[in-house]
N, C-alpha and C positions, 0 to 999 in steps of 0.2 A: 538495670535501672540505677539512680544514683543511690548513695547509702545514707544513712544516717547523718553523719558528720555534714554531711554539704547540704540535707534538709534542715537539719537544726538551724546552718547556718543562715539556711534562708530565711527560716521562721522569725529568727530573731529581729528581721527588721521590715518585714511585712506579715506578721502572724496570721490575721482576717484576708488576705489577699485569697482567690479562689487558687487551689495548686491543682488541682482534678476536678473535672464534671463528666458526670456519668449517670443518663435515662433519669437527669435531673435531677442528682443529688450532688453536694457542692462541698467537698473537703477540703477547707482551710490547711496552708502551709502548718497551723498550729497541731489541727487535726492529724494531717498526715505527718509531721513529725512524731506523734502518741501513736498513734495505729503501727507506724514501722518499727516503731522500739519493742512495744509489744509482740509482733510478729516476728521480730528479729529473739526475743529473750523466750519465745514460746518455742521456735523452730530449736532454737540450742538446747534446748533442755530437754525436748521432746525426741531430739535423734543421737543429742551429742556434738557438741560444739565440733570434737575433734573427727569425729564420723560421717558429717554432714560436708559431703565433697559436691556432688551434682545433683542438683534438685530439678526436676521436671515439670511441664505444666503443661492443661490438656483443660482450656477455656475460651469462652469468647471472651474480647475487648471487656474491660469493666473493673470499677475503684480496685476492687477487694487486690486483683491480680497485678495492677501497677503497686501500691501496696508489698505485696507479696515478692514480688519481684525486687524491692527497694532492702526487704530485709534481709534475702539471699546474698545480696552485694553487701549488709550490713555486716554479713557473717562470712564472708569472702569465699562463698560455694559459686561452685558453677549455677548459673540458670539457664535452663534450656526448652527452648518450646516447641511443642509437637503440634502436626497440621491435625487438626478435630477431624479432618474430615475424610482421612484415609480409615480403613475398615481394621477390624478387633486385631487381626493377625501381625496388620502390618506395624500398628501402634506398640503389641508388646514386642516384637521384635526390635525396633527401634528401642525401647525403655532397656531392653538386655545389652543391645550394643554399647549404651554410654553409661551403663553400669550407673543407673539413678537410684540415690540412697532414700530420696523421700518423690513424695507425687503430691500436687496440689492440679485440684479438681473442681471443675461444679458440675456436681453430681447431676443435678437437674439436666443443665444442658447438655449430658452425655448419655443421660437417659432419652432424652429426648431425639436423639440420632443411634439409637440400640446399642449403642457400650456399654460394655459390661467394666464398670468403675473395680468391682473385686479382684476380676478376674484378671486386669488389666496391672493392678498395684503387687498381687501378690503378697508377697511379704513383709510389701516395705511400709514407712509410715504417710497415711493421705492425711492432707491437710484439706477439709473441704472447704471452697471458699461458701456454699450454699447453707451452711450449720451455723445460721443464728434465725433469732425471734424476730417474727413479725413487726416491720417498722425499726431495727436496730438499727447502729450505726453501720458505715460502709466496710469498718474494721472490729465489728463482735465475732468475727469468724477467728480472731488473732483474741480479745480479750481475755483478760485473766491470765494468761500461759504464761507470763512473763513479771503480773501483778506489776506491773510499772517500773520493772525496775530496770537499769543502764543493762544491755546486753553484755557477756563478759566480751573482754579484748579476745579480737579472731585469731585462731592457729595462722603464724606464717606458714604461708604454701605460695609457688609459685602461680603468675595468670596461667589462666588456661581460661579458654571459652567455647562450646561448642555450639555450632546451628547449624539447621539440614536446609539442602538444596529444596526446590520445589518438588521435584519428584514428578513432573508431568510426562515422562514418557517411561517412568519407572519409578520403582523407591525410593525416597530422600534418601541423600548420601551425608553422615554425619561431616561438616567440615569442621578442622581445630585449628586455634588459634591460642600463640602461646607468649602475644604480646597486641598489648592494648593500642590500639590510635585513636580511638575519638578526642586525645586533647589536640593533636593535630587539626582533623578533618573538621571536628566542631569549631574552632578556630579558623580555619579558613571558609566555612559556611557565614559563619557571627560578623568579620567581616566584611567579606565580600556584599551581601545580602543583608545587613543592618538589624539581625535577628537582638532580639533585648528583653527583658523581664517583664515589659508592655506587650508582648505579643500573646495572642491568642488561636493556638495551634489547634486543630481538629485531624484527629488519628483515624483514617478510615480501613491501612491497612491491617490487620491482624501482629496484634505484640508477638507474635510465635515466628513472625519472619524478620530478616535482618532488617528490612526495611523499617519495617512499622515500630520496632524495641527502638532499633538507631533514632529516629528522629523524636520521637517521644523524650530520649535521654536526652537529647540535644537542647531543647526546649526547656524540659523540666532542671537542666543543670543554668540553666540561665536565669529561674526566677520565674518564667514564666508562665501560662494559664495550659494545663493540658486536658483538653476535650474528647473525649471517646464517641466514636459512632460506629454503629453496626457495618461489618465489615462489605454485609450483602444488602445494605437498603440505600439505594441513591437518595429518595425520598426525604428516609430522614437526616443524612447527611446533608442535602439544600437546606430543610430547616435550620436545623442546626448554624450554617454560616448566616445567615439572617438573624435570629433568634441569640445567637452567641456573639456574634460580631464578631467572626471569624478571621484572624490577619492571616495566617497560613496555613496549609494543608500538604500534608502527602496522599495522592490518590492513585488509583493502577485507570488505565483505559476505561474498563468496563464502567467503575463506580463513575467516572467524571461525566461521559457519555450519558448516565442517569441524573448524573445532576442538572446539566444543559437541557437534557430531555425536560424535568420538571420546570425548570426556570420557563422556556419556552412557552409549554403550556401552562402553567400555573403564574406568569409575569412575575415569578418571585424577584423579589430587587434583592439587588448585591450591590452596595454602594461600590466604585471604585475605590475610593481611599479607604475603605477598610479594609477588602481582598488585595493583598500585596504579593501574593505568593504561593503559587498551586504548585508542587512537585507530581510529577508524570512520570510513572516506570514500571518496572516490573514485569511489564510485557509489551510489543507492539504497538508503539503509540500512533494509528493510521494517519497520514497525513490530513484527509480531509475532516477530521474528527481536532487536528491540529488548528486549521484553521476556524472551526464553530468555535474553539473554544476560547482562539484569542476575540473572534467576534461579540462573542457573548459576555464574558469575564473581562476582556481586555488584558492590555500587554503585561499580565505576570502571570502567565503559564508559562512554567520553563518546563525540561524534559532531561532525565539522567538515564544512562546506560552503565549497567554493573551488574554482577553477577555476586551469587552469596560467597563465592571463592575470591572473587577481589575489591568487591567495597564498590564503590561508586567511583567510577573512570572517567567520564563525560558528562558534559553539561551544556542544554541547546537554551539557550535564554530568546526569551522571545523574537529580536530581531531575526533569529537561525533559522525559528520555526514558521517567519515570513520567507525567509529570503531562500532557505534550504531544506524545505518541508519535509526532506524525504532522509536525511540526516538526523544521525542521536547527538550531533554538535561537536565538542574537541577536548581532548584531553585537560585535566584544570591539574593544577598545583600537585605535585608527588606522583603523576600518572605516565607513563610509556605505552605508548599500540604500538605494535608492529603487525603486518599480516604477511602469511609464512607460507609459501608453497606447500606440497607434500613432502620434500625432502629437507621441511621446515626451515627454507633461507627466504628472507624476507626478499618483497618483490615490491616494484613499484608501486605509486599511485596510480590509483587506475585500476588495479589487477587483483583481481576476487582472493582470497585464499583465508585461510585461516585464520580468527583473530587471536594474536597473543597480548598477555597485558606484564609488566613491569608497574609493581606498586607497592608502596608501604602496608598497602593495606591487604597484600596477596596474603590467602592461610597458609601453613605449613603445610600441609597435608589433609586428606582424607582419614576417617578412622579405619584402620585394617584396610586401605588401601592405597596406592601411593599417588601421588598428584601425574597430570601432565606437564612438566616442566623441561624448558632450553632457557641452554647458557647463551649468552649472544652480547659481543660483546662487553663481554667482563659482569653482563646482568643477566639477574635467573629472570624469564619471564612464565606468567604461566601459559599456558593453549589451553585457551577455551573450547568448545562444542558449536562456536557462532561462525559463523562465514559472514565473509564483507569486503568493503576495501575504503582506503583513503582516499580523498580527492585531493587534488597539488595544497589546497590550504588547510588540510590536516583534519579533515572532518571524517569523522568516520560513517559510512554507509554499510548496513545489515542487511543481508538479502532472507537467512533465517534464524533461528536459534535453535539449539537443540535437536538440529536433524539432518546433520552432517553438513562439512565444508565443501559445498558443492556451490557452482553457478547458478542453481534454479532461486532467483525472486522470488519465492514467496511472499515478502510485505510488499512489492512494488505490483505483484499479483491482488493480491488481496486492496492495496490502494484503491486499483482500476475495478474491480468488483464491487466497492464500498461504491464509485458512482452511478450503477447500474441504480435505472429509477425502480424504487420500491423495497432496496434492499437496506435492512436497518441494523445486522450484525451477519458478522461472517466468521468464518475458519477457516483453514487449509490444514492436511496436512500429506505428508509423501507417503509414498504407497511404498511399501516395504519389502517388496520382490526384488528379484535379483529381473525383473525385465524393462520394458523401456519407461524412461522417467514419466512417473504419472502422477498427482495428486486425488484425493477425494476431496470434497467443496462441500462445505454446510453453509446453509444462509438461514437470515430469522428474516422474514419477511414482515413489514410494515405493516400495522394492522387496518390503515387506510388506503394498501397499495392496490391502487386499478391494474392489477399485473399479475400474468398467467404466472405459474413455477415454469412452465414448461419456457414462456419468450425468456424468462431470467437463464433458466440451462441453455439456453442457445446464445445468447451474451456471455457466460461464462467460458461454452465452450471456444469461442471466439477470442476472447481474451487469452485462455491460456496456449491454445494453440499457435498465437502469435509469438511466445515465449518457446515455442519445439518444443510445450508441455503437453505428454493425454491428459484428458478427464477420465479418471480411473471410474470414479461415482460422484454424483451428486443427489445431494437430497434438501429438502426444508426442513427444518425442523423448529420445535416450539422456541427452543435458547439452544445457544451454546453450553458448553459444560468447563465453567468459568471456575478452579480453586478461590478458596478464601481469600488466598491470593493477589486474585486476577490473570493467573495464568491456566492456558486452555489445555485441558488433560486427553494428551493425545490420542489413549486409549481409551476410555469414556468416548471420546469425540467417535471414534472408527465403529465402535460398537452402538454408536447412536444411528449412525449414516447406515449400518447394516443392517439393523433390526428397520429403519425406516426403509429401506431398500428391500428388503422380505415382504412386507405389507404393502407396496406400490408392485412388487411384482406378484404378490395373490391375487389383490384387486381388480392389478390388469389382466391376469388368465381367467379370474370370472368374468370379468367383464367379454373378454374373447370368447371365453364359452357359452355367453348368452346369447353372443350376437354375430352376425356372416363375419368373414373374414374380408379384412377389408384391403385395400390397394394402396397404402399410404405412401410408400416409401415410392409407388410408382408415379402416384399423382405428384410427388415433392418433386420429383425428376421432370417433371412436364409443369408443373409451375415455372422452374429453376428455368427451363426451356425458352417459357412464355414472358419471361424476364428480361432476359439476357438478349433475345433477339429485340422486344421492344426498345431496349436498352439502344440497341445497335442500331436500330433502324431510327430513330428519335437524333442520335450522333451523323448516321449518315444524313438524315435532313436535315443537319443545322447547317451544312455548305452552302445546300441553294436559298436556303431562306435567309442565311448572313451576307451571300451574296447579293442577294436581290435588295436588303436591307442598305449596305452598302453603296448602294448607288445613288442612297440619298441621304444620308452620315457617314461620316468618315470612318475609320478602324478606333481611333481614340475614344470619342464620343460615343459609340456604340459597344465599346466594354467597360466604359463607364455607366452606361447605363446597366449595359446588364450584371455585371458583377456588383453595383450598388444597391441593384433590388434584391440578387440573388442573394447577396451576403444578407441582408436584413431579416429575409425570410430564414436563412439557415441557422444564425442567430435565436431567432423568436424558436426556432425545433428545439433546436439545443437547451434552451431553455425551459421547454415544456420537458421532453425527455430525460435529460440528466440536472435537471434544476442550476441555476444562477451559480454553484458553486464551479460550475464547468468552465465559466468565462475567467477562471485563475490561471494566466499563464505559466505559473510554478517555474518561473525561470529560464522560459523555453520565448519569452519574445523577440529575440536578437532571432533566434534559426526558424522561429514562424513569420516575422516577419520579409527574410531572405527566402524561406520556401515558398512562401504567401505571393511574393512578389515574380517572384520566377514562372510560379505556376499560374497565375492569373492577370497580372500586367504583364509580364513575359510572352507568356502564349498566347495570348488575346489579342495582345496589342501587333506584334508579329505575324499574326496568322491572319488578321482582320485584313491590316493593311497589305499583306502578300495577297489576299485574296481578290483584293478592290482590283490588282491588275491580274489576277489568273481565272483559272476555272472552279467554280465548284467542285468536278471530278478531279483536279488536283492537287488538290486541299483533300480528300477524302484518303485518298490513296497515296499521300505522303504520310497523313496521320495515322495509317495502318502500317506503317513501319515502326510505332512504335513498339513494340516487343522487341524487334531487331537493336532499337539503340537505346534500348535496357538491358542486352545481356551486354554490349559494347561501354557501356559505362559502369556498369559492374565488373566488369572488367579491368578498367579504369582503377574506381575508386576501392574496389575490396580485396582485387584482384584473382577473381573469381575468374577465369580463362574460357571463355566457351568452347564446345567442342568443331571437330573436325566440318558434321554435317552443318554446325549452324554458323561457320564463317561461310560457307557454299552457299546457302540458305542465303546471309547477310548479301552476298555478293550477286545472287542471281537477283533479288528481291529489290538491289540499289539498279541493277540492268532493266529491271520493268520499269521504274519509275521513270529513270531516262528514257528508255522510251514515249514512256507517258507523254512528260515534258518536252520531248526535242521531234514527237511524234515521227523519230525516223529521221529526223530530219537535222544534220550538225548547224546548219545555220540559224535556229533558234537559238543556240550560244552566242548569236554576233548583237549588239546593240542594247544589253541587256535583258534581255528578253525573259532569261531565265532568274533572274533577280528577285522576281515575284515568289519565286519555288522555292527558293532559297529560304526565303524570310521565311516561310509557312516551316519548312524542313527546321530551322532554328525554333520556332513556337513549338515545334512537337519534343526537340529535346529539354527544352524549358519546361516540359510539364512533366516529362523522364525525371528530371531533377526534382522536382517537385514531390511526383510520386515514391521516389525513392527517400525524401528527405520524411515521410511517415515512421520509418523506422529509427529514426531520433526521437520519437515519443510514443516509445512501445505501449506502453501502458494505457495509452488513450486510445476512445474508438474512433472510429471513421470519422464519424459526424462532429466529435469535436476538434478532431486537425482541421478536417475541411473546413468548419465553419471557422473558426477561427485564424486559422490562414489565409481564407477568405477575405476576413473584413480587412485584418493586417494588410494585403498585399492591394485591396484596394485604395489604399492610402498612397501607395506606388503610383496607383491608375491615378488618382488625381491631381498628385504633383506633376506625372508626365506629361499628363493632358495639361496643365495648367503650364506647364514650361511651352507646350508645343504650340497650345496659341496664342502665347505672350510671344513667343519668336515669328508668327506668324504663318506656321506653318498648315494650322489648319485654323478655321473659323468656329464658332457657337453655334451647332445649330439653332434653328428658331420652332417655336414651338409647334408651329404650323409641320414644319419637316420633321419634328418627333412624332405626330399623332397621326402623319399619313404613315410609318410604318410600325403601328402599335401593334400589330400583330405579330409583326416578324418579333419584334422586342420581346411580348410574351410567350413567343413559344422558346425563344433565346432565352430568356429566364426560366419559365417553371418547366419547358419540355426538356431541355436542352443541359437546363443548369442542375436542377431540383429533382425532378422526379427519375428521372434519366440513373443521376449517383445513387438514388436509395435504390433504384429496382436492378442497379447493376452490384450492389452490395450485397442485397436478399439472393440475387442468381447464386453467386459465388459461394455464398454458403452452403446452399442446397446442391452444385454442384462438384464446388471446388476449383482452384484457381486454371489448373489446365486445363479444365473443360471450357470454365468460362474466356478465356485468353481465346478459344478458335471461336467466339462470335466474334469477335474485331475485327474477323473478314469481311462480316457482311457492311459496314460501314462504307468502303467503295462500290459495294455493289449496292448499295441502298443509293447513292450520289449519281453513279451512274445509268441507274433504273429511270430515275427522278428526272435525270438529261435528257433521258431518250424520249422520257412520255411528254417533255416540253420540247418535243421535237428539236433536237440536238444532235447532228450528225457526229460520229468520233470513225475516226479511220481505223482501218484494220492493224495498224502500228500500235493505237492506242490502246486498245481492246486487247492486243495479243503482248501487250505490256503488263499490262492491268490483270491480268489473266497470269500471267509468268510470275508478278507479287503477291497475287493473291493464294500463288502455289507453293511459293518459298514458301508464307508464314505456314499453311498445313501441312509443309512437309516438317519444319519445325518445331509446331505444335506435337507430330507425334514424334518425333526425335526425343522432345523433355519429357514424353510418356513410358520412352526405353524401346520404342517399336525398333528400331535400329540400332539396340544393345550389342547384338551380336555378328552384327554388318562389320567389314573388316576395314570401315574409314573409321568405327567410332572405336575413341578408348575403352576400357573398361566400366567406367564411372562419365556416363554424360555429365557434362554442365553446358546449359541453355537458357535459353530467356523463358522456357516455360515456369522458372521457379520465382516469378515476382511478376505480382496482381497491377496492370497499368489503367489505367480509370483514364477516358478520355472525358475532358471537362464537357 
């Protein structure tokens, strides 16, 4: 904290101005100039000027301890603060490591978490801050000891300063530091950000971490007003910015989230022109919790990335946290990232690896242990515990912290989980075996959520599985297990998810021993069944009923309709289901609009117009090639090679089609004949593309690419249509000819469009993607069932075509199962289209 000399000097020419407020009491620059003199001439005399090296402290936020910490710097000792909230053992272990000459304490409040305050100090001298009378000033805990008078001049001794890491996956590690920078870093804050001795800052992190001392120093060396709030109460932290008229703040996730939460409910006002300035850190700031807050607060919530080893790195100022939600922003002023493979050489943008940082503000060292540092370039930088990577404009992306430099997203996991409907706090962390990568999952459910635990683990497991993550465990639980902090204590966390894990699995064995045993896992498999074929059979009838529609609207005009309703409808889901914040395209409009358009003016409008001149059955049985020209464009584009049996596959499966089409027959090639087939065959890879293009927004669920690709790619539909009959190529139907085929329309919308994708999404789950990939058979054979019973002759060419496609895909379907692992056409290791889910619109 500052010292004497730069209080004085403040005092002198605002002495009444408030310099602290704390649980509403209001210490004048005058005040707290006399409290730190005191405390500064009490502490020297009580331990010894020349003896008094490193003083400790073990309190919550409050006067006495800014104070107290003002006189330490008076007397140029180290100050160093301890987390309250690690247990008896861990705390005097830590006071032995950095050899603390005195302890300042409130007694009360470490009574009140069972510290043993004796037991803890030992030998050394405790300052209490709790040892005064009733109604006394906010510095009688310092009165007297000094009787007013100048503290003597400090022993020179070089800087030295130490603070401990968070400690969330272990014991804080002491970091040291044996040269100052705040007149830098405060200096380019003051500017950059217009910080002044009119500001009115509110401290909600805890003074014991670098975060919460730094900015409080920042502030209070400017002059201006410094507010304390309980570390752990959002509550009265809102108050407070209303009530105090709050210009800035440092908050961690958790507390900001409780203040949005009460403002919400409570319509507490925050004027814009007085909130200028919310800092974000300390831990994961999720994206969607980025966006409430610039809604609510408006645009000055910014976001830093830093660690207690390197000071503050990056800075995401609010345009970052529109435009790159998912970003901690870019290096400011005196900062260097590099991310560093495992043989610690740096690698492009783009490429996950290690974060390193180059900074003025890096520590020396660990105590009794040595840092991780590379030279690189003539600069030390240090390696963090973070994994990530840069993007081409220098932003840096976190996947986690603290839990190895590995590929697994966890915040982009956790992201996609925060929009699951009902979920109102989350956690992750990695499972710690040496077996295949898995997470445990903790959620706080909403206390208003109409939602099972059980649909939520079934969205969760869905989401991380899309990442090649297990779900190790999942549980609900009351809270996360948030440090003073705001960082999630990873061990706390595992021990919560197991003891809740112990008690769901007692419950459920009494529950099984009172009652039969039941058939679930057999009924989910005969649901999954009754899905999947409905799914199919619903697709196989959209031929003859798009055909039949067809002969009274054209292909344009009839996937404008139906993709106009259906997107509307998926929209209004979307909405119910994952709430309004879903419709944020997070930077993903350019590749949902190109997938959007591919996959539903692309296919639609292609497969419509092929159909107006071909058959329903071959329309059916071309769009059951698609698994074949997804493993051929995976191939293509990732260069994924399929195997031996599925170019054989691909090859026999192209010979039924021709069939199909040429009915045996080569002069069906002559006069265009076969043109029709064509266009459908190009719709079906236009929805390949499509489908494929999902894995550009991993993170998201089904329901929100689709719906919103949806509406996107109908804006295709409308320009096209709208270019096609300005050219004249087709005419407006009339209303008369949309309402004679309003049936076709609605089963084209909700059978077809709507209900079709959700109950083909529940199969897959319940089954899994190879399983579900061999219903796409029955889609020709639902077309041409449908042909026959409307008395529809097909020849024996065509049937034994149809029949020869319909056998490639299950010979291929068990090919991607490994049934022919050991068959002497396949390699070692298949690769086949059985390993990507196609959704036929």
């Amino acid at each position: 904290m500052i010292p004497l000399a730069r209080i004085e000097e403040i005092a002198a020419s605002r002495p009444d101005q408030a310099a602290l407020i704390a649980d509403r009491l209001v210490l004048s620059w005058s005040q707290y100039a006399v409290a730190v003199r005191d405390a500064a001439e009490g502490l020297a005399n009580a331990v010894g000027a020349d003896e008094l090296r490193t003083v400790a402290f073990l309190s919550q936020n409050r006067a006495e301890l800014v104070v107290a910490a003002s006189a330490v710097a008076t007397v140029k000792a180290t100050l160093c603060g301890l987390d309250y909230s690690l247990d008896q053992d861990a705390l005097a272990d830590l006071l032995d490591r950095i050899e603390a000459d005195c302890l300042i304490v409130s007694s009360a409040f470490l009574a009140s978490r069972g510290l043993n305050v004796r037991a803890l100090a030992g030998r050394r001298p405790v300052v209490d801050l709790d040892n005064q009378l009733p109604g006394a000033t906010a510095y009688a805990a310092f009165a007297g000891l000094g009787a007013g008078k100048k503290p003597p001049n400090p022993p020179a001794r070089p800087f030295r300063a130490i603070s401990f890491t968070s400690g969330t996956s272990g014991r804080p590690k002491p970091v040291i530091r044996t040269g100052s920078f705040d007149a830098r870093r405060f200096a380019y804050f003051t500017a950059r950000y217009g910080f002044s001795s009119a500001d009115r800052h509110l401290a909600t992190i805890p003074l014991y971490h670098a975060a919460g001392g730094g900015w409080a120093r920042l502030f209070l060396q400017l002059g201006a007003t410094l507010v304390l709030a309980p570390p752990d109460d959002a509550v009265e932290a809102a108050e407070l910015i209303r009530r105090e008229w709050i210009t800035s703040s440092t908050m961690t996730p958790p507390i900001l989230s409780g203040v949005l939460r009460h403002v919400a409910q409570n319509r507490a006002r925050v004027t814009p022109n007085q909130l200028r300035f919310v800092l974000v850190g300390g831990k994961h700031f999720p994206a969607p919790a980025k966006q409430e807050a610039l809604q609510v607060l408006g645009p000055v919530v910014y976001e830093y990335y830093g660690t207690t080893e390197t000071g503050v790195n990056t800075i995401a100022e609010p345009a970052d946290l529109l435009t790159h939600p998912a970003s901690v922003g870019r290096v400011y002023d005196g900062n260097k990232i590099l991310i560093l493979d495992p043989e610690r050489r740096p690698v492009p943008a783009g490429i996950v690896g290690s974060v390193a940082i180059h900074s003025y503000m890096n520590m020396d060292t660990y105590l009794g242990t040595p840092a991780n540092k590379v030279q690189i370039g003539g600069e030390r930088y240090l390696v963090t515990s973070e994994a990530g990577y840069l993007d081409e404009d220098g932003r840096l992306f976190l996947l986690n912290r603290s839990q190895g430099a590995d590929s697994v997203n966890l915040y982009a996991l956790e992201n996609a989980i925060r929009h699951i409907r009902g979920v109102d706090d989350v956690a992750l962390v990695r499972r710690t075996d040496s077996g295949p990568v898995a997470v445990h999952c903790a959620v706080v459910l909403k206390a208003s959520a109409a939602v099972s635990a059980q649909e939520v683990e079934a969205r969760v497991a869905d989401i991380v599985r899309r990442e090649r993550v297990a779900l190790a465990r999942f549980e609900v639980l009351d809270h996360i297990p948030y440090s003073p902090s705001g960082k999630v204590r990873a061990a706390e966390l595992e021990t919560a998810i197991g003891r809740a894990g112990d008690r769901a699995a007692a419950k459920a064995a009494a529950a099984t021993a009172r009652t039969p045993k039941s058939n679930g896992k057999a009924d989910g498999v005969l649901l999954g069944i009754a899905l999947l074929a409905l799914t199919a059979i619903s697709w196989g009838g959209m031929f003859p009923v798009a055909k039949a529609a067809l002969a009274t609207i054209d292909g344009f005009y009839l996937t404008l309709l139906r993709y106009g309703l259906a997107s509307a409808i998926l929209l209004g889901i979307l909405a119910r289901v994952e709430g309004v914040r879903a419709f944020a395209l997070e930077r993903h409009g350019g590749k949902l609009f190109f997938y959007g358009s591919m996959g539903f003016a692309g296919f639609s409008i292609l497969a419509f117009v092929g159909l107006a001149h071909s058959k329903a059955e071959h329309g059916a049985i071309i769009m059951a090639l698609m698994p074949l020209i997804t493993a051929l464009l995976t191939w293509a584009i990732k260069g994924v090679k399929p195997s031996r049996v599925t170019f054989l596959c691909i090859a026999a499966a192209l010979a039924g089609v021709a069939l199909v089409v040429t009915r045996g027959s080569l002069s069906a090639l002559d006069g265009g004949a076969l043109l029709p087939d064509l266009l459908i065959l190009a719709g079906a890879a236009s929805w390949v593309v499509y489908t494929l293009g999902a894995a550009s927004v991993p993170n998201w669920s089904a329901l929100r690419y689709t719906a919103l690709s949806a509406a996107l790619g109908t804006i295709t539909i409308v320009i096209v249509t709208a270019l096609a009959t300005a050219g004249g190529y087709i005419a407006v139907p009339t209303l008369d000819a949309v309402w004679s085929v309003r049936n076709e329309i609605a089963y084209l919308v909700l059978i077809a469009a709507v209900l079709a994708v959700f109950s083909w999404n529940i199969g897959i789950k319940l089954l899994g993607p190879i399983n579900g990939v061999l219903f796409i058979n029955l889609v020709p054979v639902t077309a041409f069932a449908i042909g026959l019973a409307q008395g529809r002759e097909f020849g024996t060419v065509e049937l034994a075509g149809a029949g020869l496609t319909i056998a490639a895909l299950v010979v291929n379907n068990l090919n991607s199962r490994g049934f022919f692992r050991f068959h002497w056409l396949l390699p070692a290791k298949p690769a086949g289209f059985g390993r990507a889910v196609t959704e036929t619109p």
